[in-house]
N, C-alpha and C positions, 0 to 999 in steps of 0.2 A: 834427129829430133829428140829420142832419147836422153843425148848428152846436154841439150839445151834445156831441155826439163827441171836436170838436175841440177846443171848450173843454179837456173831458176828460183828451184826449189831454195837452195845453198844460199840463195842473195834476199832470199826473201825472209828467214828466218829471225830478220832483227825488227824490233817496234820503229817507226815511222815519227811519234811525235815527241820520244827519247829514249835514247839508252836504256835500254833493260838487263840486267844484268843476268848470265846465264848460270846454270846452278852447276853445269858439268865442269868438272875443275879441269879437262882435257884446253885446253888455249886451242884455239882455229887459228888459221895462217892468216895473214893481211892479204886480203884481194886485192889481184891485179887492178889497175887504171883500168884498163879494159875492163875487168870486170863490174869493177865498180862507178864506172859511168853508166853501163848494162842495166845495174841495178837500180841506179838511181832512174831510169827512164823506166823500168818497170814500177817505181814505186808511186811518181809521177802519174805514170799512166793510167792505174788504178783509182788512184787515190781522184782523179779525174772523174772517172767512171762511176767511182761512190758519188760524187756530189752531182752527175750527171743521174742520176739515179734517183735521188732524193725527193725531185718532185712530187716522180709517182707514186710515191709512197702514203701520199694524204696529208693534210694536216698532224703533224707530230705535238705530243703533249713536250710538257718540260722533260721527264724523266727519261721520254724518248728520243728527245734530242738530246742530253748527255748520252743517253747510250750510244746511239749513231756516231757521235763525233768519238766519246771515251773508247769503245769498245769496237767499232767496225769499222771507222777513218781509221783509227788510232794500230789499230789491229788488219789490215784489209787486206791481205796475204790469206786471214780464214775464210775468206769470205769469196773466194776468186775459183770458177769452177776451170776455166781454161785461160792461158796466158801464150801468144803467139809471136814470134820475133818476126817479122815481115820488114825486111830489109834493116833502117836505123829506127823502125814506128814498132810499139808492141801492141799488139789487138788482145784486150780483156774481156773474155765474159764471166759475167759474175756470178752466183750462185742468188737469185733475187729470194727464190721461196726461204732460203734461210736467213737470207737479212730479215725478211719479213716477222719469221717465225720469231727471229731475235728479238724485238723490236715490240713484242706481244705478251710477254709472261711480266706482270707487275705483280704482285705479293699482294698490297692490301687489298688489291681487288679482286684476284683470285681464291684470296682466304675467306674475305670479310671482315678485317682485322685493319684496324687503321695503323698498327704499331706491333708486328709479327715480328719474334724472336726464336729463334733455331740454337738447340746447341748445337756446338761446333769445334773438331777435332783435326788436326794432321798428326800421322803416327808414323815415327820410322824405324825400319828395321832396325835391331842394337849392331854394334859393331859394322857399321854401311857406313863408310866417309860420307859418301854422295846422298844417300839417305837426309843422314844427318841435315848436310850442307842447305838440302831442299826445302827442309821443315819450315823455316821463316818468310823463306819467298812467297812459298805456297800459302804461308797464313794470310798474307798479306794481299796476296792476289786474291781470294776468297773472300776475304771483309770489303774490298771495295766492290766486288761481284754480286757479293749480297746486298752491301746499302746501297747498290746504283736501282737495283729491282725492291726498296722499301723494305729489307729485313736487318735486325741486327743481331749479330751474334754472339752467342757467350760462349768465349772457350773457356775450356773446364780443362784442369792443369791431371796429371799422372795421379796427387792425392787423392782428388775430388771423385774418381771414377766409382763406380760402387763393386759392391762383392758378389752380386746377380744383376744377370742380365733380364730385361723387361720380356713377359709373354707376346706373342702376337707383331713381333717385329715382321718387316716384309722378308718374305724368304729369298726373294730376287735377290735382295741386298743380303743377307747372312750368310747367302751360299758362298758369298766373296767375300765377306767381309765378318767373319765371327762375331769379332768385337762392337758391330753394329748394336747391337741387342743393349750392350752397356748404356752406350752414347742415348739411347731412347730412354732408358731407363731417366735419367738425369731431364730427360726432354719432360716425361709425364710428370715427373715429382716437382717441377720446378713449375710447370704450368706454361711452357712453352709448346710452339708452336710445329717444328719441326728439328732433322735435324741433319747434318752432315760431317760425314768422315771420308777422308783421304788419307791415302796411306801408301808407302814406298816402299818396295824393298828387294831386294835381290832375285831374281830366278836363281837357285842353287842348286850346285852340282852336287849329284851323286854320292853322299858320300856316310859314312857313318857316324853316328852321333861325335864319338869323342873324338873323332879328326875335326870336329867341327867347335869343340866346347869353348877352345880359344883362339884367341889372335882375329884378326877380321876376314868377315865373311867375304868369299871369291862366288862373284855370280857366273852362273854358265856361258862363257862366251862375252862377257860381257854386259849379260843383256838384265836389265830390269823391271818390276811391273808398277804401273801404276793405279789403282782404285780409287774408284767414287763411288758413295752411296748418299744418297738424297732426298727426305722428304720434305714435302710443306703441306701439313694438315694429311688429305687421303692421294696424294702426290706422289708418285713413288720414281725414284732414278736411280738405276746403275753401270755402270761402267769401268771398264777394266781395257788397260792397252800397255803393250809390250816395248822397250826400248830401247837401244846401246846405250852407254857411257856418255859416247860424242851427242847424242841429242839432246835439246835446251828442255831440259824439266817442265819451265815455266809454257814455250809453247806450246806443249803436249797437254798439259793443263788445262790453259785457255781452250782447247779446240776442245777436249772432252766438258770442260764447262756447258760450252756455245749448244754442243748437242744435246745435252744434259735440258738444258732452258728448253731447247727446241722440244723436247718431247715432254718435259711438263705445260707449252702452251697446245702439244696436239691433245696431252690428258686433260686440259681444261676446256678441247672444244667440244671434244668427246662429251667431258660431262655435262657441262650445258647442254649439250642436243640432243643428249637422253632423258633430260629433264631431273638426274638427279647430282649429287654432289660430284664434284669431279676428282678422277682417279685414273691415276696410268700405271699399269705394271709393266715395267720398261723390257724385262727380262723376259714374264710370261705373256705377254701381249695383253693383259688384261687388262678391261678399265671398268670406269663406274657403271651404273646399270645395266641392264639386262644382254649386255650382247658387246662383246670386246671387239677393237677395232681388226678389220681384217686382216690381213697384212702375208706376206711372201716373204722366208729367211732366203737368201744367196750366200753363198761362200767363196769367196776367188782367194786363190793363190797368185804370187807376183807381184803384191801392190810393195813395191819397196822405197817407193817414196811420196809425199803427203801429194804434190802435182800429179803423181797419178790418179792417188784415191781419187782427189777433186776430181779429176776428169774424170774418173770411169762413173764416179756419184751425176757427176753433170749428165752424162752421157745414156747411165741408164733411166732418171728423171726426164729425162728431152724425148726418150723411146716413147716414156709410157703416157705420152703428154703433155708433160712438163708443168703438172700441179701436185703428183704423186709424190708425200713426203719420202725421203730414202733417207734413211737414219742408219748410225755405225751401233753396232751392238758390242763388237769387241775388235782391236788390229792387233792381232798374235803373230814375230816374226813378222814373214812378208804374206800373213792372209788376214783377209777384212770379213767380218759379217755384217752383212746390211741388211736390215729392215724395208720392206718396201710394205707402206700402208695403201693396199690396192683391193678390191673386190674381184680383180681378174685369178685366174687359177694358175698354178705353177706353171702348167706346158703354156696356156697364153702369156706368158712375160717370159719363158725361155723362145717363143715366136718373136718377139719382139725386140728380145736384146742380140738376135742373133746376127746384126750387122753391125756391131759396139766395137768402134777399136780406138785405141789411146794412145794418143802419138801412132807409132809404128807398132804397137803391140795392139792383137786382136784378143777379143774372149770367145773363147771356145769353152762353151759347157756339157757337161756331159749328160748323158738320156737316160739316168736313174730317176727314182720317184723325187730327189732331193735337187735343189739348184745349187748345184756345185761347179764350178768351172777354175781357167787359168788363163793369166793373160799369158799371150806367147808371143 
């Protein structure tokens, strides 16, 4: 089952309604026929599932149904909590709480703002080929991300940056991203609305300044990070996840986007039902008025590819009910932190998840005061 995951995983990484081009300059091999009839019955079958799905969703506005069709037909590989081969038929379940979630953060109504504008940055490490290479795709996927949810953005070139960064930036997002602080600055002086930075750049090995001063940077292993930080209005999102070479930049993106939206629509339900402005501290779980949403960190070790996370994310959501949001805080290597937004206590959701297994792999957590475990 394992290997079919990965397969899975492998065949699923391309866009569905065209060509996407990937930013890792490594070339993938040509799938087998076999494979790629595989795939195409997987892509089918979904993409099925999504319009099978649809109804219950309610009456969709216009902007919601570009999204649905733009960003979750178009994209439905994020959106897939488990995918089964059962003979020559492949059985989807999908992840609904986050289509939903998806399908719910629209800007001018979340701000109050009939015409919200965010500065807007991508930054990559100097001397990163691949960094480099990223920079465009990434603008690009981000301006249509933003004007599909009603915001436009103004990027502000390397001159434009200023010589101090703004007081009172979120600390969530500065602790990973310094340069955050800048990028606000230029938000408050400009009269804008919010703002976002992305940034790229190597995990670096070990080594002393002046081995390092020239020639291009060699990341550890291969491996790279990616950052997001996010506001709109008292909005706050961060996110950070880890890479190789061989993975599509661009997918990795989308998926920290999708979660990114998701938790500025649970920081806007927050704030409405506290009755004051709405506010989510993505990092410190805080949000607007008087009482931050509850919530349970996990850490698993093992997650080494996206079909699993989805499954294990499926998996522990289904445990707790299956309305409880489960959000990714960060995928470092092969460990995830999730967020689970529950009023239950640590030992009741280590009770709960204790017959969780993914594919052939179980989680096993351990009996410290923290929810830590590993899939085996």
């Amino acid at each position: 089952m394992d290997r079919v995951l990965f397969i899975l995983s492998l065949l699923m990484g391309s866009a569905w309604a065209a060509p996407q081009p990937a930013v890792s300059p490594s070339p993938s091999p040509s799938p087998s026929p076999a494979a790629s009839g595989a795939g195409l019955r997987v892509n089918e079958s979904v993409r099925s599932a999504l319009y099978g799905l649809q109804p219950s969703l309610g009456e969709l506005t216009n902007w919601q149904k570009r999204l649905f069709n733009d960003e979750i037909v178009a994209n439905g590989q994020d959106f897939v909590r488990e995918h089964r081969l059962i003979g020559d038929r492949v059985k989807v379940e999908l992840d609904e709480a986050l289509i939903r979630r998806t399908l719910q953060f629209y800007a001018p109504q979340a701000l109050g703002n009939d015409e919200p504008r965010v500065a807007a940055r991508v930054e990559a490490a100097e001397r990163c080929p691949l960094c480099d290479a990223s920079v465009e795709p990434l603008k690009k996927l981000l301006q249509a991300r933003l004007e599909a949810r009603g915001v436009k953005p103004v990027w502000f070139k390397d001159e434009e940056m200023p010589a101090a960064a703004a007081p009172g930036a979120p600390a969530a997002i500065t602790q990973q991203l310094p340069r955050f602080g800048f990028l606000r600055a230029l938000e408050l002086s400009r009269g804008l609305q919010g703002s976002v930075l992305v940034s790229i750049e190597p995990v670096m090995k070990q080594a002393d300044a002046e081995g390092m001063a020239n020639g291009e940077l060699e990341a550890e292993d291969g491996r790279f990070v990616l950052r997001l930080g996010l506001t709109m209005g008292r909005l706050v999102s961060s996110k950070k996840v880890e890479f190789q070479r061989i993975d599509s930049v661009e997918v990795l993106a989308r998926r920290v986007w999708t979660e990114s939206m998701a938790e500025l629509t649970e920081g806007t339900r927050v704030g409405r039902s506290s009755g004051g402005a709405p506010e989510s501290g993505v990092e410190s779980g805080a949000a607007s008025g008087s009482e931050a949403p509850p919530e349970v960190l996990i850490a698993v070790q093992g997650v080494r590819e996206f079909a699993i996370l989805s499954g294990l994310k499926g998996q522990i959501q289904q445990a707790l009910g299956g309305s409880m949001p489960v959000i990714e805080r960060s995928l470092i290597r092969d460990k995830v932190v999730l967020a689970i937004r529950t009023s239950q206590t640590p030992d009741e959701v280590r009770g709960k998840l204790a017959a969780i297994t993914v594919g052939s792999q179980k989680l096993v957590l351990g009996q410290g005061p923290l929810l830590e475990g590993e899939l085996k």
